[in-house]
C-alpha positions in Angstrom: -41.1 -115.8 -67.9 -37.6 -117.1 -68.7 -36.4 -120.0 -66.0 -33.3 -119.3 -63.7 -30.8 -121.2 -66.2 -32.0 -118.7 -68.9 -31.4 -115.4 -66.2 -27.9 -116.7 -65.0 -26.7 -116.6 -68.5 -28.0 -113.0 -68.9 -26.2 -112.5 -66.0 -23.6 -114.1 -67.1 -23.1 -112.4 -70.8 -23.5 -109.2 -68.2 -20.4 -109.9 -66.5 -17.9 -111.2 -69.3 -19.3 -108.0 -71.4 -18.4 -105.8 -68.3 -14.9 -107.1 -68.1 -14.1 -107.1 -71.8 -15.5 -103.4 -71.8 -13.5 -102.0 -68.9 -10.4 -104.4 -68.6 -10.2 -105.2 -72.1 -6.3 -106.3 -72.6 -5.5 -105.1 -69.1 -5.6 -102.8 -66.4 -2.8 -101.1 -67.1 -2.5 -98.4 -64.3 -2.7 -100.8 -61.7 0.4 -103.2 -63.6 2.1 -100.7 -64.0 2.6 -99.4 -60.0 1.5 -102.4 -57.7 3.3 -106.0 -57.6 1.8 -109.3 -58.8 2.0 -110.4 -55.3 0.5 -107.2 -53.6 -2.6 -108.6 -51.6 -4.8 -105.7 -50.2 -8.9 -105.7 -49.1 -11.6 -103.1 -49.2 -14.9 -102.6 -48.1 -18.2 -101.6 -50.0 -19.1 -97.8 -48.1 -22.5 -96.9 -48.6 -22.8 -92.7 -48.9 -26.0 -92.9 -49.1 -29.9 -93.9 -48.3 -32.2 -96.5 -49.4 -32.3 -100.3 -50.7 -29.5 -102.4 -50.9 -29.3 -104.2 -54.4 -26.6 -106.2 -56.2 -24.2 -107.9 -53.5 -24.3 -111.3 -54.4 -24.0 -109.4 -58.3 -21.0 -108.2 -56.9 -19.6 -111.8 -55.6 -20.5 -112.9 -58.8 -18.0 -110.1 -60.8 -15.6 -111.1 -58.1 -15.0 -114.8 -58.5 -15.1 -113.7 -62.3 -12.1 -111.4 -62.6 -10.4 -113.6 -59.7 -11.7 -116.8 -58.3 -9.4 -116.3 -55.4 -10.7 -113.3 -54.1 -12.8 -113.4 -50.7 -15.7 -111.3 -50.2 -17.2 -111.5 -46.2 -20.5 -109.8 -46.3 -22.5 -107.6 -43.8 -25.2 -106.5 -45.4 -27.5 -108.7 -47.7 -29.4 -107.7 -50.5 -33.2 -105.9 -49.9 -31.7 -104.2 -46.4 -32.0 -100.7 -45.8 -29.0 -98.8 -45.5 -27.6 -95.4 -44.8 -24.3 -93.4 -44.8 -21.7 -94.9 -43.8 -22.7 -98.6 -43.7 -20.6 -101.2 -45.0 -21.8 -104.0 -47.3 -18.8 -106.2 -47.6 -15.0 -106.4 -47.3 -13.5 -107.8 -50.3 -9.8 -109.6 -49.6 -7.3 -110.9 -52.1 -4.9 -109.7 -54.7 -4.7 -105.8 -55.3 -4.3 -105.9 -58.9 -7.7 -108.1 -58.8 -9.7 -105.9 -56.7 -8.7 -103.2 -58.9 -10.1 -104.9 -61.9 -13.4 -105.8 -60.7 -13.7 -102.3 -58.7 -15.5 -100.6 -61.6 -17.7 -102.9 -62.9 -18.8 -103.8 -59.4 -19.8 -100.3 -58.3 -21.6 -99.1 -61.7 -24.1 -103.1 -61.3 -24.3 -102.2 -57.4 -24.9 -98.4 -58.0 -27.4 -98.9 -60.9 -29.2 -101.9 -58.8 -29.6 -99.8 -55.5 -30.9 -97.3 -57.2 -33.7 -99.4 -58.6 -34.2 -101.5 -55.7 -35.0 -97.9 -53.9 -37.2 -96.8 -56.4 -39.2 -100.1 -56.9 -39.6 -100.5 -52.6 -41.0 -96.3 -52.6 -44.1 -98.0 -54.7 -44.1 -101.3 -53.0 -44.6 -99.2 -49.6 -47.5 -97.0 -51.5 -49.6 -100.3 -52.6 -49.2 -101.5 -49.2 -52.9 -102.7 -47.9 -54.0 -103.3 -51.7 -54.3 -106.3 -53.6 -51.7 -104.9 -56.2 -48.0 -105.5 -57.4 -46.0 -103.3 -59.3 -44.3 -104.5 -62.4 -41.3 -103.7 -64.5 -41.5 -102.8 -68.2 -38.6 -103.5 -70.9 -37.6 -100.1 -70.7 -34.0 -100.8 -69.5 -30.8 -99.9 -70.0 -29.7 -102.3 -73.0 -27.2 -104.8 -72.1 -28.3 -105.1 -68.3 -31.1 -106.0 -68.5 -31.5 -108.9 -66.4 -29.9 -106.6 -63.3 -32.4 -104.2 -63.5 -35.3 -107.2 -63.1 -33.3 -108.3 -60.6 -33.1 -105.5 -58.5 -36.9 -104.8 -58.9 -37.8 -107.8 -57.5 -35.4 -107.3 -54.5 -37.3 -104.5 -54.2 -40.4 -106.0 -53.4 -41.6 -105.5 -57.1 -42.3 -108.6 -59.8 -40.8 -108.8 -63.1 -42.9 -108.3 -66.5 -42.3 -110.2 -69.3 -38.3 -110.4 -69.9 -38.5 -109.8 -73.8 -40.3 -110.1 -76.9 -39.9 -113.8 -76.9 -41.4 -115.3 -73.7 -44.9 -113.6 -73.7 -47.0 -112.3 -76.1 -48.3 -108.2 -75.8 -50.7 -107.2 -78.6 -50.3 -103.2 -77.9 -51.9 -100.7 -80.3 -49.5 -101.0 -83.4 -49.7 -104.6 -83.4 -53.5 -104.0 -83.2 -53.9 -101.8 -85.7 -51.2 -103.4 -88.3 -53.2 -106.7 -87.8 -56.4 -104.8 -88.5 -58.3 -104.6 -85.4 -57.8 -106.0 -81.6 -59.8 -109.2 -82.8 -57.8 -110.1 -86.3 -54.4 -109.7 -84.0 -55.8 -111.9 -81.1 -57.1 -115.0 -83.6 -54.0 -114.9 -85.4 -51.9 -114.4 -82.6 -54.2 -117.7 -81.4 -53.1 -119.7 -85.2 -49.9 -118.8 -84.3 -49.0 -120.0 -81.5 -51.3 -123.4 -81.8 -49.3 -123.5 -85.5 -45.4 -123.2 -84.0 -46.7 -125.5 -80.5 -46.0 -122.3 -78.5 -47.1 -121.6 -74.8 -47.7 -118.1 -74.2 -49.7 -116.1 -71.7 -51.5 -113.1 -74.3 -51.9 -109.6 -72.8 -54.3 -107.7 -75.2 -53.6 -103.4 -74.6 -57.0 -101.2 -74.5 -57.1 -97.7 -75.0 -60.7 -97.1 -74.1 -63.8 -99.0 -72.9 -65.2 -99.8 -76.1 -61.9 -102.0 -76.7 -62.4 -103.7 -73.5 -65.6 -104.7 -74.3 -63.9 -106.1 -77.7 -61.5 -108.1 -75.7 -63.5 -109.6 -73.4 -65.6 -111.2 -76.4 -62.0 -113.1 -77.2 -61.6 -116.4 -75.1 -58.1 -116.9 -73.8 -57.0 -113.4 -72.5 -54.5 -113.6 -69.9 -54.6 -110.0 -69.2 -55.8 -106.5 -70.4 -53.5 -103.9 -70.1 -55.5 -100.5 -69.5 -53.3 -98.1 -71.3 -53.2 -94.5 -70.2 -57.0 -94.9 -68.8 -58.4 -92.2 -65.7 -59.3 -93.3 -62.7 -63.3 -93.6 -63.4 -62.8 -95.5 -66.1 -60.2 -97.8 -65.0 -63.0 -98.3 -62.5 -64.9 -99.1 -64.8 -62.9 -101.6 -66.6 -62.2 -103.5 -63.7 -65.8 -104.0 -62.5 -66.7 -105.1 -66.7 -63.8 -107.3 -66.6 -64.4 -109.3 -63.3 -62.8 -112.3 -63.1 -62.8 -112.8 -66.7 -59.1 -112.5 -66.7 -56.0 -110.3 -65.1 -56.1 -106.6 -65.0 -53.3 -103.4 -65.6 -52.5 -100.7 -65.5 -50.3 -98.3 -67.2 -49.3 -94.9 -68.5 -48.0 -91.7 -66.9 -48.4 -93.1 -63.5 -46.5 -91.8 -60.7 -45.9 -91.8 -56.8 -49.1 -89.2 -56.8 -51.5 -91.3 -58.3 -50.2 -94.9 -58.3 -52.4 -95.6 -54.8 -55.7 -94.2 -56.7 -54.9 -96.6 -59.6 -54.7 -99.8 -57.2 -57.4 -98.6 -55.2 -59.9 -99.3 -58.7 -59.0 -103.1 -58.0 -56.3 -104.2 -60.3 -54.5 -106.7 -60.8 -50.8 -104.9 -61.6 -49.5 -101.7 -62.3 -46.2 -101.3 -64.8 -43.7 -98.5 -64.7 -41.1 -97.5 -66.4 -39.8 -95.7 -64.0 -38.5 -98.2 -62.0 -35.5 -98.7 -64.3 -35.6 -95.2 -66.6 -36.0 -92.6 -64.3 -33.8 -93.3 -61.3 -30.6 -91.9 -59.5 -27.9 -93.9 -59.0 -27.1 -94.7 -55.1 -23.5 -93.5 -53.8 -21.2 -96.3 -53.3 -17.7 -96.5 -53.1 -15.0 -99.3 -52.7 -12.6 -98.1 -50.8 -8.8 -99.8 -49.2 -8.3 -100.3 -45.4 
């Protein structure tokens, strides 16, 4: 995984992207009818139900536009809201609220929703010995939000990217010329550029994890799109050889039959493509 000083500079390319995108050379509305010297505040109105994600986000995009505004905060991140709650109060210059308003609600929106969605699987696992994990299927650009609000969702974060684990799926399998070839060159490589990654090796079937388990130095075995008997299956062949997952097509219907076969994790997608953004607005008082 990538360390913290790694994430806060996702975080924040995020923010300075955010700005340049939506102030760009200024906010011209707001210069246009309101004084340099207006000050104002607002609060954060929740319209709707679920998990609280992205406040201290928020206070981040604040101090960026305006290192002067003040943000007193109610409600931290991972609490369950409803309607009508009130996250924060924001105080300071008008023209500065204005600014970071935008950005602020779309990271807050976005992370809520996820933070909801992750904590509706969390809740379904409960009494099992497995986590749910994110996947890289996120929105490009924001990446490191979206992990973010997983894990304050009670979820744990996959690999970030390409470059700080290794995953030998199917093509990579195949292009190498078999689930053995990729994993003892994946092995040359590694010891050749005095890298240290963890190696997840996918199977599509049972025969496959019998071939992977031959291989010494497996950190996990992502069962790909496997039913429950034979995920069963896999599991109880696998052991304590190394770390089991699975994956593929699994939904709130079935995730709790998948944990119930023993692994390790299960990865979803859905946590960050398939999700509803939660109704927020900023609002002046």
């Amino acid at each position: 995984m990538i360390s913290e000083q790694q994430f806060q500079t996702e975080l924040d390319i995020i923010i300075q992207n955010g700005i340049r995108e939506d102030i760009g050379p200024g906010d011209y509305s707001s210069l246009a009818c309101i004084p340099n010297s207006a000050v104002g505040r607002a609060k954060l109105l929740v319209k709707d139900k679920g998990i609280i994600a992205g406040v201290a986000f928020a206070k981040m995009i604040a101090e960026r536009v305006d290192s002067s505004l003040q943000m007193e905060i109610f409600i931290e991140d991972g609490a369950t809201v409803k309607y009508g709650d009130v996250a924060f109060h924001l105080f300071g210059s008008s023209q500065s609220i204005l600014k970071a308003e935008r950005l602020l609600l779309n990271s807050m929106q976005r992370m809520s929703a996820i933070a909801t969605k992750t904590n509706e699987f969390v809740q379904l696992l409960e009494g099992t010995k497995t986590q749910i994990l994110d996947t890289r299927k996120t929105t490009p650009g924001f990446r490191a939000c979206e992990k973010w609000a997983v894990k304050i969702g009670g979820g744990a974060n996959h690999r970030f990217a390409l470059y700080d684990m290794i995953m030998l799926k199917d093509n990579h399998n195949d292009f190498a010329g078999g689930i053995t070839a990729a994993i003892n060159k994946t092995k040359q490589y590694l010891e050749q550029h005095k890298l240290d990654l963890k190696i997840i090796v996918e199977a599509r079937d049972l025969k496959e994890v019998e071939e992977i388990i031959q291989n010494e130095g497996i950190h996990r075995i992502l069962l790909d799109n496997f039913n429950f008997d034979d995920t069963c299956k896999a599991v109880a062949k696998i052991g304590t050889i190394c770390q089991t997952e699975s994956s593929g097509n699994i939904n709130e219907n079935t995730i709790r039959h998948y944990a119930e076969c023993g692994v390790n994790f299960i990865s979803s997608g859905a946590l960050t493509h398939s999700v509803y953004n939660m109704d927020l607005s900023l609002k002046a008082f």
